[in-house]
N, C-alpha and C positions, 0 to 999 in steps of 0.2 A: 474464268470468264472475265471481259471485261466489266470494270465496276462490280469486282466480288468484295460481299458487304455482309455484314453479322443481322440475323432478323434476332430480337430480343420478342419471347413470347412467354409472359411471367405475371402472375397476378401482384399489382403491387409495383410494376416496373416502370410508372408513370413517376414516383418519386424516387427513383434512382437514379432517374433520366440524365441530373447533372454528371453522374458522375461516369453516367454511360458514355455522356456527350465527349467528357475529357481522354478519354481514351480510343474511341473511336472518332470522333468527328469537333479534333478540339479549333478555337477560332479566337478571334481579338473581341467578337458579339457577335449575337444571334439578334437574327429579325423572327419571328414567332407569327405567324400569318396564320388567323383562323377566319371565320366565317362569324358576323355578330351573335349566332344562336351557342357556338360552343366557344367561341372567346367568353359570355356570361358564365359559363358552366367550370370550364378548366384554364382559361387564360390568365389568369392571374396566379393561379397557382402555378402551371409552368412557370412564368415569371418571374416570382418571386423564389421559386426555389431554384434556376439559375444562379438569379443575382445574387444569394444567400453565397451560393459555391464561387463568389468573384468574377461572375463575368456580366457587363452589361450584357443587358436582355431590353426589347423595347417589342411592343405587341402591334399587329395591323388587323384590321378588320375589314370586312368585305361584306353584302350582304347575302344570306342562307340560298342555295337553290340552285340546279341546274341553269337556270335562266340568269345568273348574275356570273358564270364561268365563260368568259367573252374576253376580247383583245381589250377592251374597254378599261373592265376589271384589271387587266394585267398592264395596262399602261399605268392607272391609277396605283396600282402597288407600285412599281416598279422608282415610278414617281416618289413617290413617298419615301420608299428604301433611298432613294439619290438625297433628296432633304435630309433626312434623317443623318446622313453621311456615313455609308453605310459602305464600306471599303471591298478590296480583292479576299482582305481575310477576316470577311462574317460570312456566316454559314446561315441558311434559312430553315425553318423547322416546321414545316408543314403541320400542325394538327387540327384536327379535324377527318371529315368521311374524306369519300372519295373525289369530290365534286373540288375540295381544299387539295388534297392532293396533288390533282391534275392541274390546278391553276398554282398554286405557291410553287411545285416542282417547274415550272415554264420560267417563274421567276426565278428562279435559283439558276435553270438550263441559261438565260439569255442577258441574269443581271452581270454586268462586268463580264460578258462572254460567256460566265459561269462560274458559278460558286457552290460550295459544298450545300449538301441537301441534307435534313433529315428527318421521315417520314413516322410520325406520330400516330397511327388510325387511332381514332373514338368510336367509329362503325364498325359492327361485323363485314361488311360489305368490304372497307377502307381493307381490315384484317386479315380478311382472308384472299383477298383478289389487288385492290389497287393499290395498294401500296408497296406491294412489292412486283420487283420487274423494268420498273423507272422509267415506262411510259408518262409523257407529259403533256399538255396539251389545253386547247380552248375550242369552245365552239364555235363556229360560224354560221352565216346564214344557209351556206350550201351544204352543212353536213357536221356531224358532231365527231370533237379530236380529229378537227382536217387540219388543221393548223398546232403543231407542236414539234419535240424534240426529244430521242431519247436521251435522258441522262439518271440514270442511276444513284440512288443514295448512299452516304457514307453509312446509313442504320437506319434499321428500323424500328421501334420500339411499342410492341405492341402488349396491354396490359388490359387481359380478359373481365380483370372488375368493372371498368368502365359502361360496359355491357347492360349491368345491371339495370339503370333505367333508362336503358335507350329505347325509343318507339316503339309499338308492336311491329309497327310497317316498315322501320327498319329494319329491325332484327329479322324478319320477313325477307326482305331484299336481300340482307347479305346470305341467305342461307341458300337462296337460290344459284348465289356464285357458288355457294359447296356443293349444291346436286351437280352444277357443269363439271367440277370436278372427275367427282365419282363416275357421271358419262362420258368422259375423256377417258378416263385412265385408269381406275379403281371401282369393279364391281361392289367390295365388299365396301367399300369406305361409303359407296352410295345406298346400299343396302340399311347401313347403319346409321347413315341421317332419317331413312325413310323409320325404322325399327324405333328407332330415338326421339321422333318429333315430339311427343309431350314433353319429356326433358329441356329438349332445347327451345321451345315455344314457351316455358316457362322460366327461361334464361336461366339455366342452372349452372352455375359457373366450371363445375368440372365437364360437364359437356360440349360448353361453348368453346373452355379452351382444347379441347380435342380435336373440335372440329379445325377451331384456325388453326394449330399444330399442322394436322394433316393437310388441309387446304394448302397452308405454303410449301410444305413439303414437296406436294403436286406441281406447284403452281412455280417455285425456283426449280425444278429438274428441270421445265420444259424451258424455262430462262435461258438458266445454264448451258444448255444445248443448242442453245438458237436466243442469242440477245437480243439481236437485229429483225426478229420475227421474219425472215427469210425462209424458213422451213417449219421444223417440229413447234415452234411458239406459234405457229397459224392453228394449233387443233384450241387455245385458248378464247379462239372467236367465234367458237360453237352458241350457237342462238343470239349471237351475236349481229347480225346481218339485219335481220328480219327484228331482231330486240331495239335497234338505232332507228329502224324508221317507224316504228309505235312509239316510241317518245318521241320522234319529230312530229310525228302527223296528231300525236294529243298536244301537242306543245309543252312536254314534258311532265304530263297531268299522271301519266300513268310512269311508277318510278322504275331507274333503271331497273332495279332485279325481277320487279315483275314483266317487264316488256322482256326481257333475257327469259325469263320463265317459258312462256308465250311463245317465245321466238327457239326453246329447244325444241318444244313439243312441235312447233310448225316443221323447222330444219330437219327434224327424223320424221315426220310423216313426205317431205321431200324426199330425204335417201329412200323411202319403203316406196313412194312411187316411181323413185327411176333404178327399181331393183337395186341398189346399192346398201341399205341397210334392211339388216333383218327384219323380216317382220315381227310386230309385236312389239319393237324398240317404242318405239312412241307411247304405247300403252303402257310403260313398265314408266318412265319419265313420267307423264301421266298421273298413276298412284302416287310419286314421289313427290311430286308438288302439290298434289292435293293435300297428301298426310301433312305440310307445311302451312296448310292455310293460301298458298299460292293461286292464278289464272294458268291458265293452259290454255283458252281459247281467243282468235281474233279478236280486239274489242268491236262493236257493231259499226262506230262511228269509225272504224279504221277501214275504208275500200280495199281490198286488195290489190287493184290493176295502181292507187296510189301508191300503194307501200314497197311494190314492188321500182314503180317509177323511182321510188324515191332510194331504194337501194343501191340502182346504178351512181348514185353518189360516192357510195361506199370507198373506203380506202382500199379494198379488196376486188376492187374493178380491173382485169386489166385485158386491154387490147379488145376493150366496150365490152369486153360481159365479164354479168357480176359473178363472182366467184362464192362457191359455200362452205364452210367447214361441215359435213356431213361425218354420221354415224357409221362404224360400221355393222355394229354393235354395241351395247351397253362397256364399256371398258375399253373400247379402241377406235379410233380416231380412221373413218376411209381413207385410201388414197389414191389419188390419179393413175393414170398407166403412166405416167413421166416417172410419177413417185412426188408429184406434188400433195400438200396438206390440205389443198382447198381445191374443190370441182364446179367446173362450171356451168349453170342451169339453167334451160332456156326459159324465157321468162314467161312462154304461155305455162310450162307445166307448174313454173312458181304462180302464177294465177290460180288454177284452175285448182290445185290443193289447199292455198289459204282462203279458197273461197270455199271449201268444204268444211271449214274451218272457224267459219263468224260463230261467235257467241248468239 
């Protein structure tokens, strides 16, 4: 595929990183772009174990939050990369969640045309969903990731210790990208986060790395298969639709994975109202985020005739209606009579079900 790239998923792989880097994604210096809450935590340690291996390393920082991943932000990096004097052969190293990802990845897609990338997650979330696939992007005011570029990483390097003391409500978020998983593709693997939640709610490190193992697993086939998200990469934007305009409409109050959460349970009681997914689908999702600690319902302050408005923003709009990655069932993704990956839903019946649906 294009942009085929090695995912490193290893406890402990964070200090091997230099030597990962030299063999896969080697450079003349790396720019290290974190976010101020995990530059304090692991920036210095990247860093300095580069530089240790002989290659200048210099660190960027931005500040924490969906609401600081803006054109803004990425003039400001990109800015800073040019001072810094930062040539065709330095590579950039995203670490951080997801939110670093999407923004350091734009820098990397746009600095000098494009320079080598590579993708560090600290989140479950970052592990098992963004970071890998080499989607890039910022927000705008009209819609979130309207503005980006795919460009793929030379590695990824993801090290399930890290984990340890990350947020409840992170660890939270990203687990909800591994239920989408399992309702895309994988009966039992969803079976097994649902089976597992004490485990993994008490971050036990051989559970978490299972999960991200399989999640990417999941999550490059459908890459592999569709880089350009033309086809089979459309079943990855399950609860995805309905998940982007509850973070727009809280002003990103409520976080991604729970609005993804939120937005599966919504998207299957969609397919189950226009006969398209089985019934009961919603209910089985349902248990599966509740065992997580997760929402499944509308927030109260979210209208539904807004949320819906606000979806025709969506990247997944075309020719005026919005389009939805629907269920067919718990493991397999509906499709169109064309053989598309995504159906399109008219917008009273997406009303009148998420308003069956307020908390």
């Amino acid at each position: 595929m294009p942009g085929d790239y090695d995912v490193v998923v290893e406890p402990g792989a964070l200090d091997r990183l230099p030597s990962l880097l030299a063999e896969a994604a080697p450079a003349h210096r790396y720019a290290i772009i974190a976010d101020t809450t995990v530059a304090g935590l692991y920036g210095e340690r990247v860093r300095s174990g580069v530089e240790a291996a002989g290659t200048r390393a210099d660190l960027f920082t931005f500040p924490a939050g969906e609401a600081h991943k803006t054109r803004e932000h990425w003039a400001a990096l990109t800015d800073a990369l040019l001072e810094a004097g930062m040539g065709r052969d330095g590579a950039v190293i995203a670490l951080g969640g997801g939110v670093t990802g999407d923004l350091a990845g734009f820098v990397a897609a746009t600095f000098m045309r494009g320079v080598s990338l590579v993708q560090v997650p600290t989140s479950l979330l970052a592990m098992v969903d963004a970071s890998v696939g080499g989607k890039t992007g910022v927000d705008v005011p009209g819609g979130k990731n309207l503005v980006g570029a795919f460009h793929p990483p030379r590695l990824v390097v993801a090290d399930p210790t890290l984990l340890a003391t990350l947020p409840d409500t992170e660890l939270r978020a990203g687990l909800a990208e591994a239920v989408k998983h399992g309702a895309i593709a994988d009966p039992e693997y969803l079976g097994a986060i649902r089976d597992g939640a004490g485990r993994l709610l008490r971050a036990d490190p051989a559970a978490l790395a299972a999960v991200v193992q399989r999640s990417v697993e999941i999550k490059a086939g459908f890459v592999a298969a569709d880089p350009y998200e033309q086809g089979a990469r459309k079943a990855l934007n399950f609860g995805h639709t309905i998940g982007h305009a509850i973070e727009a409409l809280t002003g990103y109050a409520v976080p991604h994975g729970y609005a993804v959460a939120i937005g599966m349970v919504a998207e299957a009681e969609i397919g189950e109202a226009i006969g398209l997914t089985a019934a009961g689908t919603a209910g089985e999702l349902r248990a599966a985020l509740a065992s997580l600690g997760l929402p499944t319902d509308l927030p109260p302050e979210v209208d539904p005739a807004a949320a819906v408005e606000w979806a025709t923003r969506d990247k997944k709009v075309r020719r005026g209606r919005t389009r939805y990655t629907l269920l067919a069932r718990i493991g397999e993704v509906a499709r169109a009579p064309e053989g598309d990956w995504s159906i399109p839903v008219d917008d009273d019946i997406v009303v009148a079900t998420l308003s069956g649906a307020i908390a």
